[in-house]
N, C-alpha and C positions, 0 to 999 in steps of 0.2 A: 506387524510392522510399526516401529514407534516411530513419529511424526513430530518436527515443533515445529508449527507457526507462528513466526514474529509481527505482530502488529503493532502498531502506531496512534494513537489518540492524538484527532486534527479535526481541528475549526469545522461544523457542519455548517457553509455558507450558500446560500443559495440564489444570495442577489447580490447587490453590492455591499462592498467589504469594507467593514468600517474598523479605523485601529482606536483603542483607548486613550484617554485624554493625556497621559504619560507617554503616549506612543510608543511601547514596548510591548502590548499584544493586540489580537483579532478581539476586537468587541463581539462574544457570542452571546449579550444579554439577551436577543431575538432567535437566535436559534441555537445551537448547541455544540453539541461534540458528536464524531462516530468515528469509523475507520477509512481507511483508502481503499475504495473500488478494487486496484489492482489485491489489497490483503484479504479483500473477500473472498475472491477469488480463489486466493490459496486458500484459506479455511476451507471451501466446499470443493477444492482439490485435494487436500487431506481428507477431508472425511468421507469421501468418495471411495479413493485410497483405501483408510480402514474399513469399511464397509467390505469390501470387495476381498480384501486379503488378510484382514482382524488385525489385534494391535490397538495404539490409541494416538487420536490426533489430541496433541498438547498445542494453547493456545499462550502466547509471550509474550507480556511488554513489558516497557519501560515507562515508569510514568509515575503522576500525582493519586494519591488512595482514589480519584474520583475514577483513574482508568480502570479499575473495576467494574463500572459499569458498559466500558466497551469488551471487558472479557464476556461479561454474561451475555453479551448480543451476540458473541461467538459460541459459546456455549449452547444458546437455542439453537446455531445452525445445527448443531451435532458432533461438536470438540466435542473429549472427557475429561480434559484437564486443562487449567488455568493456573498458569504464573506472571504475580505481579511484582516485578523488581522495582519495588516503591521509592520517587524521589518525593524531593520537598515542593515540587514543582517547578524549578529553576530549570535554565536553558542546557539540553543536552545536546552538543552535537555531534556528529556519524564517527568521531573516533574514539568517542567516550561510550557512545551507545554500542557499539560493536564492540568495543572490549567489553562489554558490563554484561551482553550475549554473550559471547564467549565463552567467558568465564562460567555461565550459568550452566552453560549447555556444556559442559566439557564432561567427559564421564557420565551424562546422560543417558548413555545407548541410545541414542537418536541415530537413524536410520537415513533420514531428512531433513535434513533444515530447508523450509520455504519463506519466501519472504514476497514482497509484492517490488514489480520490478525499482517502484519511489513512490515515496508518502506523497499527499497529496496537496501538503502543506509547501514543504520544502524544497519536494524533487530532486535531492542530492543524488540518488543512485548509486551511494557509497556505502552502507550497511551491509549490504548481501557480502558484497566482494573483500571485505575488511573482516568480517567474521570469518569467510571462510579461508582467508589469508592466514587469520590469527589462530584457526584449529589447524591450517593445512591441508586443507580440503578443495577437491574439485570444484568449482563453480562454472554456471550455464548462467543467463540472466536474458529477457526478453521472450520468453517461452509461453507459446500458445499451446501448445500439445507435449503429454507429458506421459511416459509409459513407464510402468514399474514391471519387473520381472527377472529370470534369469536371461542372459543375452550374449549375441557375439560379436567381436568389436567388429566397426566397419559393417556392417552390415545392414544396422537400425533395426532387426528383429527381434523381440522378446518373446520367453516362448511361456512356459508355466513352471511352476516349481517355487523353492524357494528364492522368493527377489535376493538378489544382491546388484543389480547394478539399473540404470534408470536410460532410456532414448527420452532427450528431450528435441524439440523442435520448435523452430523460430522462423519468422519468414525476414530477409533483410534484402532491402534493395531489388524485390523482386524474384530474387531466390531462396529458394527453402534449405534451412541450415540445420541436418541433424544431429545430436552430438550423443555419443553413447560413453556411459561414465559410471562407474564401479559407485558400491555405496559404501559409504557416508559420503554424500553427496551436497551442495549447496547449492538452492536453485531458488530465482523470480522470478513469476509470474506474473503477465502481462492478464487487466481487464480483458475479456471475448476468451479466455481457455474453457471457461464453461460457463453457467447460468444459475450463481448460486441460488438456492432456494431460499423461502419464506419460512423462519422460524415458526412450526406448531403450539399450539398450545400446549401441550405437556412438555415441549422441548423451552417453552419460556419457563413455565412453571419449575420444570427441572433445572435450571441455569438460575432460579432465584433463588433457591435452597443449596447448590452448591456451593463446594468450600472454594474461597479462592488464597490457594499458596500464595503467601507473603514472603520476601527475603531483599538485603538490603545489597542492591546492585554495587560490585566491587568492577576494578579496573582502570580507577583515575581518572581523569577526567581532560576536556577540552583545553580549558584556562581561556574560555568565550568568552567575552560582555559584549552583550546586545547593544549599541547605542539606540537603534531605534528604529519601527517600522514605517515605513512611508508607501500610501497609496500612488501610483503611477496619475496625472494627470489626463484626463481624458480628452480628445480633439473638441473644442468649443463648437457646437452647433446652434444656429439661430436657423430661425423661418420669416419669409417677410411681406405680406399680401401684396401683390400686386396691382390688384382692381380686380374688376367683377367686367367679365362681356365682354365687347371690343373695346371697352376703355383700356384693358390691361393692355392689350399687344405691345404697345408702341415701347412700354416698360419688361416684356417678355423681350424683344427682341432684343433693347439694350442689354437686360444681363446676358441672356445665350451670347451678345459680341464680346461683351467683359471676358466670357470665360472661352473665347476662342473658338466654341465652336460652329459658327457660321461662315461660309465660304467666302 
């Protein structure tokens, strides 16, 4: 079964989020780059996939020469293949990037296309469904549980044989929503479908000596300009001693009346 996963190179931030003195990107000088929780996901939902029923999980993005180094952290999970659709680095947004998938993947013989339900940067949630608009394709998106096999409609059963059609499941509102859909299929995966694993050592090793496919993403383009990134203001907080012992009450009691709540 051939598989593409598309992922995303985004800000690895893990405290507060500082922008560049231009204010047109995330300052990662302290910490770095990786991918979105939810695309992990999918990578160790393809390879899972292949493992189980052969074929090869392809790993996708769109991005600056440095996003090669989020292919080969995919690569260690257990992808076989890596395509980088190289920009210059400039602002790409979800209707430029989905054409530039598209195009890549058309004639592919991809089987799958999985994606992460949104990046983790932007959270548009408009790639999965613009791709599979632009091939024609089914799409599911928010998917915790995913079944590949032969199947019968309406019924959410897969049995064995050769896949051709996918039950995915999603829980919304308290009810579980299964959907069963013919393949070539278009699907996002929600973070919790599984538990992706820890890259081994031969699987890092392996992923530095692979080749990573290069090709120059086609499809046109947004017609974006950034004006600029701005941090949300955060609620002002101060502390202020009141005394020590029973000196404080008499100034405990005043604020609690300040804020109303004393009888």
């Amino acid at each position: 079964m051939e598989i593409c996963v598309c992922v995303k190179r985004v800000p690895m931030v893990g405290g507060a989020i500082m922008v560049t003195s231009d204010g047109l990107d995330v300052d990662v000088a302290m910490s770095g780059f990786t991918v979105s929780p939810h695309e992990e996901c999918a990578v160790e939902e393809a390879v899972q996939i292949t493992e189980r029923l052969g074929g090869t999980a392809t790993v996708l993005t769109v991005g600056p020469p440095q996003a090669a180094d989020q292919l080969r952290d995919m690569l260690a999970l257990g992808a076989g293949r890596a395509i980088l659709l190289q920009t210059d680095g400039g602002e790409w947004g979800p209707v430029a990037t989905a054409a530039a998938i598209a195009a890549a993947v058309a004639g592919g013989g991809y089987d799958l296309l999985l994606f992460g339900n949104e990046s983790a940067d932007t959270g548009g949630y408009q790639v999965p469904v613009r791709v599979a608009h632009a091939l024609g394709l089914p799409c599911v998106t928010g998917i915790k549980k995913l079944q590949v096999g032969p199947g019968q409609v309406g019924t959410g059963q897969v049995g064995t044989g050769q896949p051709d059609r996918i039950v995915a499941s999603r829980e919304y509102r308290g009810v579980q929503e299964s959907f069963d859909v013919p393949l070539p299929a278009v699907v996002s995966v929600k973070e919790g479908i599984n538990l992706p694993r820890y890259p081994s050592l031969p699987g890092r090793l392996r992923a530095k000596r692979a080749v990573i496919e290069q090709a120059e993403p086609q499809g046109g383009t947004d017609w974006l300009r950034k004006l600029r990134l701005e941090v949300p203001r955060s609620a002002a907080k101060q502390a202020r001693i009141l005394g020590t012992g029973a000196d404080a009450v008499p100034a405990l009691v005043e604020v609690l009346d300040s804020l109303g709540v004393l009888p």
